[in-house]
Structure formats: C-alpha cells, structure tokens
KEMARKE-523845 format. One record per residue: residue in one letter; x, y, z of N, C-alpha, C in turn; residue number from 1. Coordinates in pm, 1 decimal, padded with zeros to 6 digits. Each point is the difference from the previous one (the first is absolute). Layout:
N
node type = a nx = X ny = Y nz = Z cax = X cay = Y caz = Z cx = X cy = Y cz = Z seq = NUM;
...
END
This chain:
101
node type = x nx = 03645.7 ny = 10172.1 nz = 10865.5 cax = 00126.1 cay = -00057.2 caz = 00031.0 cx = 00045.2 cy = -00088.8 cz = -00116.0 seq = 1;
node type = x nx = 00115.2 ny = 00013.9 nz = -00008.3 cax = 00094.8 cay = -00096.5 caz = -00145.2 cx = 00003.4 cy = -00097.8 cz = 00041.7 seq = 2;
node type = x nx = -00057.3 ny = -00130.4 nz = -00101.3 cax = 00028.7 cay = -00171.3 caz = -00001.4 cx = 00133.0 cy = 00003.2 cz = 00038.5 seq = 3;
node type = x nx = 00057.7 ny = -00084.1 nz = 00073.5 cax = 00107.6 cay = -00019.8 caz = 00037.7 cx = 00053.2 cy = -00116.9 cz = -00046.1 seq = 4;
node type = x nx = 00118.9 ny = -00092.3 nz = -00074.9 cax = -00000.8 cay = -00122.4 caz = -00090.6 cx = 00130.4 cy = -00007.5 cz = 00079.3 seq = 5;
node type = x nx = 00033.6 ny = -00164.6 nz = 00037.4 cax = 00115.2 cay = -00035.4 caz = 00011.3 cx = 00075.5 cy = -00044.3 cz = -00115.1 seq = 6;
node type = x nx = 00171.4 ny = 00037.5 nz = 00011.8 cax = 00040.0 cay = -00071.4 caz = -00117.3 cx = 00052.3 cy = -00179.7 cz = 00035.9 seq = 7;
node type = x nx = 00032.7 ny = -00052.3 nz = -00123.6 cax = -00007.2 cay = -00135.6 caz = 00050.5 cx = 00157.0 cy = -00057.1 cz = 00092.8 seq = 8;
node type = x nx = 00003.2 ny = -00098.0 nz = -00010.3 cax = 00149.5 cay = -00039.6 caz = 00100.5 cx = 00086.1 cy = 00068.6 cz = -00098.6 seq = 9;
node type = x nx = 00009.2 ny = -00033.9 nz = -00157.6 cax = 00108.5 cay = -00043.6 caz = -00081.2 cx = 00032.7 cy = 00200.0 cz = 00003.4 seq = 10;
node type = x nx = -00114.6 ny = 00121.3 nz = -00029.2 cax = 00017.4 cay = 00053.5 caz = 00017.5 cx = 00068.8 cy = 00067.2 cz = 00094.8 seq = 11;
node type = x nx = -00054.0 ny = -00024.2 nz = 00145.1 cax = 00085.2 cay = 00059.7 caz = 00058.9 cx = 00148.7 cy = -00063.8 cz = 00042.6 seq = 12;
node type = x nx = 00017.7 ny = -00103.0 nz = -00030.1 cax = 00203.6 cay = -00109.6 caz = -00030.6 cx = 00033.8 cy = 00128.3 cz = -00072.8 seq = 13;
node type = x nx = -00064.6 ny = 00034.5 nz = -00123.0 cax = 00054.8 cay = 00085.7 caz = -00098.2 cx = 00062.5 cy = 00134.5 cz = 00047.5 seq = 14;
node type = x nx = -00069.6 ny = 00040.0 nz = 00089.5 cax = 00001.7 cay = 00144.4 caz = 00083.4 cx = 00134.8 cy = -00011.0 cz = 00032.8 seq = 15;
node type = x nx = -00016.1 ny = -00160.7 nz = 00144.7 cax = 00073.0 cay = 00019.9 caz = 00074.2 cx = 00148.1 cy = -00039.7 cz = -00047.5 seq = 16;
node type = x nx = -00010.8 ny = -00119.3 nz = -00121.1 cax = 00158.1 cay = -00009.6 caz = -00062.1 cx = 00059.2 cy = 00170.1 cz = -00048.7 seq = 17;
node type = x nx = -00102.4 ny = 00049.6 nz = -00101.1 cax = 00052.5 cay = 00147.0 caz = -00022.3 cx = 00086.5 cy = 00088.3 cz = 00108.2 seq = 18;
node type = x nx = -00078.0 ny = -00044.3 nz = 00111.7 cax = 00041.1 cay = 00117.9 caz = 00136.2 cx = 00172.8 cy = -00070.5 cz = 00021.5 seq = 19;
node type = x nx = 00020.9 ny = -00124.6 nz = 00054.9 cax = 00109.4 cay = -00078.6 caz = -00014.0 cx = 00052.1 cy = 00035.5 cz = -00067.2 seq = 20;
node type = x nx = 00025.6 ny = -00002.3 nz = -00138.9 cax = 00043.6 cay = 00042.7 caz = -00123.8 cx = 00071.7 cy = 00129.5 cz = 00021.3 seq = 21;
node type = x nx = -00109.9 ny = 00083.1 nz = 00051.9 cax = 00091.6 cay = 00132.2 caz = -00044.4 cx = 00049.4 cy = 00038.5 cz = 00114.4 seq = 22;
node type = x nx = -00052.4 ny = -00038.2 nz = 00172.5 cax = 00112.5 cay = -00013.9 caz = 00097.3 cx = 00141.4 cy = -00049.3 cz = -00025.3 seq = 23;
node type = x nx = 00006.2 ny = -00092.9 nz = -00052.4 cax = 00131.1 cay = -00110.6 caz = -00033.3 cx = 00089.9 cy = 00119.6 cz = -00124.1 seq = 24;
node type = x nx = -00055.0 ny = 00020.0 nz = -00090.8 cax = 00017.3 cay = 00163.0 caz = -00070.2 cx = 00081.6 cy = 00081.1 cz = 00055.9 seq = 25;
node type = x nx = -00046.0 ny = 00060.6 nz = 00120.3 cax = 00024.5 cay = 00060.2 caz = 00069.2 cx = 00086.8 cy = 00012.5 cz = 00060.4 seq = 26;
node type = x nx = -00008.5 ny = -00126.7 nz = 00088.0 cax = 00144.2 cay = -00028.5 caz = 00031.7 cx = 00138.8 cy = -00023.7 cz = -00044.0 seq = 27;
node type = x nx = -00070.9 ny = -00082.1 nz = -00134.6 cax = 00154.7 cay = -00020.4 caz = -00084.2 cx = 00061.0 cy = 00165.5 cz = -00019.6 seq = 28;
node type = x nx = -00088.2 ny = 00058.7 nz = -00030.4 cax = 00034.3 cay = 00159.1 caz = -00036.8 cx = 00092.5 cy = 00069.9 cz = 00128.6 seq = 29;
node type = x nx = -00054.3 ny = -00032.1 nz = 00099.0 cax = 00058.1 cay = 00049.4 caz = 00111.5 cx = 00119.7 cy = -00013.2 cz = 00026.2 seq = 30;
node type = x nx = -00003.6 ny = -00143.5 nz = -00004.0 cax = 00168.0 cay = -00060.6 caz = 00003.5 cx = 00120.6 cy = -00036.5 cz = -00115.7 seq = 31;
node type = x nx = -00080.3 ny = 00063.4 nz = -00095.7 cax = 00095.4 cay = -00013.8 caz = -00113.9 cx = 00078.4 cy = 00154.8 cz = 00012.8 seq = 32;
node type = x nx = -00134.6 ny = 00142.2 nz = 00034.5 cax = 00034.6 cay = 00105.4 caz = 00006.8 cx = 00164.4 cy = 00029.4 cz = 00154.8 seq = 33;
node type = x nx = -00051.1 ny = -00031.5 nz = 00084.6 cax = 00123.1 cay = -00075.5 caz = 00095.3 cx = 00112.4 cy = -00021.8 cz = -00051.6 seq = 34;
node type = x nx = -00013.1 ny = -00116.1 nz = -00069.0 cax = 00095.5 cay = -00072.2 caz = -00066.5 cx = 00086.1 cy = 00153.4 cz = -00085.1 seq = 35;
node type = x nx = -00051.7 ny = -00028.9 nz = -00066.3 cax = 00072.5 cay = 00122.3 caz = -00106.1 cx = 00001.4 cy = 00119.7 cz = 00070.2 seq = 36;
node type = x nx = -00017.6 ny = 00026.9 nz = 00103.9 cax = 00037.1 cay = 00155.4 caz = 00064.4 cx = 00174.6 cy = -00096.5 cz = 00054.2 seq = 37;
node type = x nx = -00024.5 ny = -00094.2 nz = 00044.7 cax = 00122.7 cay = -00026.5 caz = 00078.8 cx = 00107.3 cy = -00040.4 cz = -00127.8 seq = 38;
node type = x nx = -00048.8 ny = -00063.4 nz = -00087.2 cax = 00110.3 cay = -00014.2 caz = -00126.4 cx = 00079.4 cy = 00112.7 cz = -00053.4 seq = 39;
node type = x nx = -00102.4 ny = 00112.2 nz = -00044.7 cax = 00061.0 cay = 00136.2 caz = 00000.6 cx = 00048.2 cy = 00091.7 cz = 00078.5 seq = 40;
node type = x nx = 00002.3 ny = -00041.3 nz = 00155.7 cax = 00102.1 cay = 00034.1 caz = 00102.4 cx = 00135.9 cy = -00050.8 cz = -00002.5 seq = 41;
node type = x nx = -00047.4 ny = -00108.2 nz = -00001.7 cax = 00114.9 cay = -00134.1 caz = 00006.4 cx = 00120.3 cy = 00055.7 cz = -00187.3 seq = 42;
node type = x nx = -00081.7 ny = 00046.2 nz = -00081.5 cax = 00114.0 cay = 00010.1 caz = -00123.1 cx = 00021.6 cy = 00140.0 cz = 00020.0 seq = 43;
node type = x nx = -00069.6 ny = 00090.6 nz = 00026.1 cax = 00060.6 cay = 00142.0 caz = 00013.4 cx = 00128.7 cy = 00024.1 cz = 00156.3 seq = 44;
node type = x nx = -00033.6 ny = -00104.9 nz = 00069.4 cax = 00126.6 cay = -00000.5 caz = 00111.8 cx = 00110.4 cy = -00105.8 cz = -00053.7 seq = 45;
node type = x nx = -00016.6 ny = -00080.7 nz = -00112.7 cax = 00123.3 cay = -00007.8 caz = -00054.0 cx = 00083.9 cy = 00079.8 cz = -00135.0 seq = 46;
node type = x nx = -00116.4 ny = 00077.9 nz = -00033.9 cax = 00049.4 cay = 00111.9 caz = -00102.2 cx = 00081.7 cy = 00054.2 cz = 00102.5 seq = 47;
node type = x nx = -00034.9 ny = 00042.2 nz = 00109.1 cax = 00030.6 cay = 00138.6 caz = 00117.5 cx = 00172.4 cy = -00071.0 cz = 00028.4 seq = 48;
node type = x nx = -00033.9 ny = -00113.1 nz = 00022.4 cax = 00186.6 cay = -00061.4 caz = 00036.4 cx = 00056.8 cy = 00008.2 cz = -00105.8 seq = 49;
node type = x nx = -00065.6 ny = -00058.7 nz = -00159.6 cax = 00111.7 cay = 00021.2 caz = -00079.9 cx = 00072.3 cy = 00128.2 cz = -00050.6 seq = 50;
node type = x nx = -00117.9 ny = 00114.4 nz = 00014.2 cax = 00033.3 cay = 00152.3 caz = -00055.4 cx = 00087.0 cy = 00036.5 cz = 00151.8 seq = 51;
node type = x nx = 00005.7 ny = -00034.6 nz = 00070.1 cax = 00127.1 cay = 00023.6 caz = 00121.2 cx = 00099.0 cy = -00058.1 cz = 00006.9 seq = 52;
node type = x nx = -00038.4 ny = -00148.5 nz = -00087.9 cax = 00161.4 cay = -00064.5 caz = 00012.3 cx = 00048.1 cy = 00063.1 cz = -00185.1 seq = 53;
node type = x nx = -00036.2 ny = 00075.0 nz = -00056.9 cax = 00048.2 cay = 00011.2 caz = -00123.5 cx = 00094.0 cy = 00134.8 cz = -00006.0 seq = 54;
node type = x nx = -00121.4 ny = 00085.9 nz = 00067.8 cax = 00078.4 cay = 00155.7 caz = 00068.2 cx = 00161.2 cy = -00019.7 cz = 00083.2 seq = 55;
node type = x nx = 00037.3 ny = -00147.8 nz = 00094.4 cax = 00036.0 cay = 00014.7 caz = 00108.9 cx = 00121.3 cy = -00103.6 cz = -00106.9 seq = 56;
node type = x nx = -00062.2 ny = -00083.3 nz = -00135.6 cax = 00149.6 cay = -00028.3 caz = -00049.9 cx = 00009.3 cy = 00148.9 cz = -00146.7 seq = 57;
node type = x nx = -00040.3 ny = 00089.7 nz = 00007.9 cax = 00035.7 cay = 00127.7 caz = -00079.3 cx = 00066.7 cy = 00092.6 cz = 00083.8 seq = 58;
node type = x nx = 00015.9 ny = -00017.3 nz = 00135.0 cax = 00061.8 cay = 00059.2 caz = 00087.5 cx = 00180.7 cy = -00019.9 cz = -00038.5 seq = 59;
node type = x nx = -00022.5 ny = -00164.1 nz = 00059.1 cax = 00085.5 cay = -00102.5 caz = 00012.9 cx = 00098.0 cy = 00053.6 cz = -00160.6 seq = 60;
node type = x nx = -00073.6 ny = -00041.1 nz = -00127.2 cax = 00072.3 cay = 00037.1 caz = -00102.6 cx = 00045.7 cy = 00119.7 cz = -00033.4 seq = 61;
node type = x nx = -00045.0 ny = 00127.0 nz = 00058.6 cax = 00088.5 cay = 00098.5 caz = -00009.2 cx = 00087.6 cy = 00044.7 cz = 00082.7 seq = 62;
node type = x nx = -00022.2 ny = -00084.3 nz = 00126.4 cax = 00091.9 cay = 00028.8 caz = 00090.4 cx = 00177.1 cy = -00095.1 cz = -00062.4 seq = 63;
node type = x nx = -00050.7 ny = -00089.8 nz = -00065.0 cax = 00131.2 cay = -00113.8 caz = -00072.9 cx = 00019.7 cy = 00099.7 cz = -00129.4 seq = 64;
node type = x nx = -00061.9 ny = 00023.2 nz = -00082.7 cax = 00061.4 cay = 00109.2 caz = -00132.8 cx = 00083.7 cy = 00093.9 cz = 00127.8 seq = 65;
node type = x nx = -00023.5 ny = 00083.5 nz = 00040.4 cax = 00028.4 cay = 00104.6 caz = 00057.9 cx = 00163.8 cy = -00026.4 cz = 00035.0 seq = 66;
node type = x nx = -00010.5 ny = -00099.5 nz = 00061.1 cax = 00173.0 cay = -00080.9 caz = 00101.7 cx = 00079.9 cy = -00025.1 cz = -00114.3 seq = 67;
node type = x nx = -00084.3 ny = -00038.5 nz = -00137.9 cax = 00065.9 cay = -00078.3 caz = -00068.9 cx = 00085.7 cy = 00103.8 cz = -00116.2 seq = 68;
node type = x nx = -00097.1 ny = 00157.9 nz = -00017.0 cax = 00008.2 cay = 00123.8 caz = -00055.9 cx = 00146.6 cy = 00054.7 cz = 00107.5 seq = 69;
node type = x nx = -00019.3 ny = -00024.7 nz = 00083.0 cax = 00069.6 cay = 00143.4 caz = 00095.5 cx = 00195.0 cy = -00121.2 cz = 00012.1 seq = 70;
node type = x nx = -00024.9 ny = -00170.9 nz = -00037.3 cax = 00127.6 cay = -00056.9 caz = 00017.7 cx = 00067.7 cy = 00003.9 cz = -00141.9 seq = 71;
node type = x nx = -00101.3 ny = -00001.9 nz = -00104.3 cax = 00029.0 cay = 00006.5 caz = -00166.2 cx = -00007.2 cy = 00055.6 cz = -00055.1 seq = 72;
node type = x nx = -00091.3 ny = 00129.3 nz = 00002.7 cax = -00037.5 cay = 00125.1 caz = -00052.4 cx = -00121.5 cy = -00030.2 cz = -00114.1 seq = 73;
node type = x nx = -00006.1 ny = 00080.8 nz = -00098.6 cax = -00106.2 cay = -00051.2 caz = -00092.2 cx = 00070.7 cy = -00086.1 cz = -00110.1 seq = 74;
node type = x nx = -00107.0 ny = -00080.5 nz = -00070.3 cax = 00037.5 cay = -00076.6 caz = -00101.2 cx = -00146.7 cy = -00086.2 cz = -00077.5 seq = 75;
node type = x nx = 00065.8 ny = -00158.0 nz = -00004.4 cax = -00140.9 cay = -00062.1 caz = -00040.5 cx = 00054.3 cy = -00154.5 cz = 00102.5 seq = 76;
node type = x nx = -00101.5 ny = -00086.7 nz = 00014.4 cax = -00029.3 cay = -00083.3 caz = 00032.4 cx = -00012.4 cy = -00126.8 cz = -00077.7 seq = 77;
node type = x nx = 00075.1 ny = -00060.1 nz = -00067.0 cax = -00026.0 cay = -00086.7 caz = -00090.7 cx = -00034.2 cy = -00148.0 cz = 00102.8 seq = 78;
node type = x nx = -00185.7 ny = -00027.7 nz = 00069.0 cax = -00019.0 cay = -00135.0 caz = 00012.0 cx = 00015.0 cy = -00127.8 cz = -00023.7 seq = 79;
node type = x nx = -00001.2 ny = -00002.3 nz = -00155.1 cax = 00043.1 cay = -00132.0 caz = -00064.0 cx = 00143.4 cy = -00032.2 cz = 00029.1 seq = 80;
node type = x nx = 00140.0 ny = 00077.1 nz = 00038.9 cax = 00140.7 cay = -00011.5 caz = -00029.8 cx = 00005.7 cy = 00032.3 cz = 00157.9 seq = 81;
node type = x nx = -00043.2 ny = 00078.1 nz = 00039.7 cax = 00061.4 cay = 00055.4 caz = 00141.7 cx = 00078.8 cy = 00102.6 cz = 00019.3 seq = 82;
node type = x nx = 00007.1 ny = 00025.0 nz = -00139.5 cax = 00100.3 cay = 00124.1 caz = -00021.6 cx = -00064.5 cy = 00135.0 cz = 00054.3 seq = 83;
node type = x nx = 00116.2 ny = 00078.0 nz = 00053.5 cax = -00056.5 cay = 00156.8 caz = -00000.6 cx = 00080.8 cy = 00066.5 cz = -00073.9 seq = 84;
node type = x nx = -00038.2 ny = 00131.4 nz = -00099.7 cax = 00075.2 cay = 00059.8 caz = -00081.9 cx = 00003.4 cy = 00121.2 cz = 00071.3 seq = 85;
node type = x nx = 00101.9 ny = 00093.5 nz = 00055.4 cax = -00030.2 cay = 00145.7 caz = 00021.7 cx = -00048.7 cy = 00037.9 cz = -00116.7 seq = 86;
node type = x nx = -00015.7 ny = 00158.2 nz = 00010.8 cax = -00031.7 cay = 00102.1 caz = -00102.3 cx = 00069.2 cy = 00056.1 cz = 00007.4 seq = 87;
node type = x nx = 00125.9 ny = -00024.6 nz = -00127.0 cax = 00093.1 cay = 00119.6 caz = 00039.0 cx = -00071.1 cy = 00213.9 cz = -00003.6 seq = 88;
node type = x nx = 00098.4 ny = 00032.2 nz = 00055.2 cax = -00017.6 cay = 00146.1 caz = 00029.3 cx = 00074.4 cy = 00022.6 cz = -00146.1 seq = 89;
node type = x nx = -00107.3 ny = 00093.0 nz = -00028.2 cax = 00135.0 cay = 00120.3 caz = -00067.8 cx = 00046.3 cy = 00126.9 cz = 00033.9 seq = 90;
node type = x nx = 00117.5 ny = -00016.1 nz = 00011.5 cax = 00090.6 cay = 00105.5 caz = -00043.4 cx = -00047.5 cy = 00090.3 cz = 00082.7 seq = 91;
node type = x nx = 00006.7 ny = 00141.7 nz = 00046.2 cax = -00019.3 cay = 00155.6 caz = 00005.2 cx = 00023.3 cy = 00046.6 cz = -00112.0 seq = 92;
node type = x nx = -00087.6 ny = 00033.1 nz = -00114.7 cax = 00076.5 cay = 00106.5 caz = -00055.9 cx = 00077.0 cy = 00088.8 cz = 00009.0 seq = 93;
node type = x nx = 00101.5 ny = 00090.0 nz = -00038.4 cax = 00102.3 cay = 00102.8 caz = -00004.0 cx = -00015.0 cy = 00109.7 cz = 00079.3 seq = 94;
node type = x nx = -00146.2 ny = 00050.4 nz = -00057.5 cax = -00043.1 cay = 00107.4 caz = 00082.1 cx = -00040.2 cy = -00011.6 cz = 00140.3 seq = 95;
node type = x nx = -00041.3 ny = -00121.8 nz = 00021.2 cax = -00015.4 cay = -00027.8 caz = 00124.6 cx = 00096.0 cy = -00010.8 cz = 00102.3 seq = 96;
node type = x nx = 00106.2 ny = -00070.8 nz = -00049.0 cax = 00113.4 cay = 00034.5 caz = 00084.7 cx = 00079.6 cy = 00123.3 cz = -00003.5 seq = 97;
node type = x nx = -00034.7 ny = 00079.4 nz = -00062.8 cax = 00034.4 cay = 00113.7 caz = -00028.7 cx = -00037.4 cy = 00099.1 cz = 00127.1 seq = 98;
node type = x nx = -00162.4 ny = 00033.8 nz = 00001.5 cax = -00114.3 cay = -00009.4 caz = 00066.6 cx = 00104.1 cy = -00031.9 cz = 00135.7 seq = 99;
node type = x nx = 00002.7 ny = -00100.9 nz = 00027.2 cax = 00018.1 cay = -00055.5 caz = 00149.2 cx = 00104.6 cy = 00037.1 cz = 00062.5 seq = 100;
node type = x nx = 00093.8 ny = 00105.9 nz = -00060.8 cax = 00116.5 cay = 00028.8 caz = 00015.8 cx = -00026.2 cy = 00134.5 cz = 00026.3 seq = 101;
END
C-alpha cells in the first residue's frame, strides 16, 4: 500500500483560492457572455428600425419626385437657390412630323 502524505494548510488555501479563482472566472465569463448576446440583439434591432425607417423615407422620396415630375415635368433641382429649371424639349424633327401625318 502507498504512504499516504498530507499537504500542509498553506497548501491546501492554495488549492482552494485557485478553485474560487476560476469559479469567479467563470462566472464573470458567463455574464459578460449574456451581456453581449443582449448588446448585439439590442444593436441589430436598432439596425432593423433604422434599415425600415430608411426604406420607408426612400419610399416617401420617390413618391415627392414623382408629384413633383408629373406637376413640372423634367428638369433640375437647384437646392442652394430653390430654383427648378425645366428641360426644355426639342423640337420634332421634320420627318417626324411628316411621319405623323
């Protein structure tokens, strides 16, 4: 049969702080992992509102070009002045009215 040896107090404190140690480890791990599952819920459901409120004002803006096309026709938009310029049309050529006749 094998001598059997105790270890001393300081030894086994040593054990048992280690065990503490890496329980406490553990836990921080646990709840940090938590943590950051809910952070990256929490920012991908405000990605999710902003890519719906961005779609829903690209709606909005072509539905205003569109009103603004069909009361003015085409042209340009000058922001800085406020101005709108049509585009003038040209003409039919000759043959075309020719053509249409």
């Amino acid at each position: 049969m094998a001598n059997t040896q105790k270890f001393t107090k300081e030894e086994i404190q040593s054990i048992e702080d280690l065990k503490k140690s890496v329980g406490v480890i553990f836990t921080q791990l646990g709840q940090l992992s938590i943590q950051k599952s809910r952070t990256i819920q929490q920012f991908e459901e405000q990605e999710d509102a902003l890519i719906q409120k961005h779609l829903e004002l690209a709606q909005s803006e072509q539905e205003i070009f569109k009103g603004l096309n069909e009361k003015y026709g085409d042209g340009n938009y000058d922001p800085k002045t406020g101005e709108f310029t049509p585009v003038e049309k040209e003409a039919p050529a000759e043959e075309e009215l020719q053509e249409a006749k």
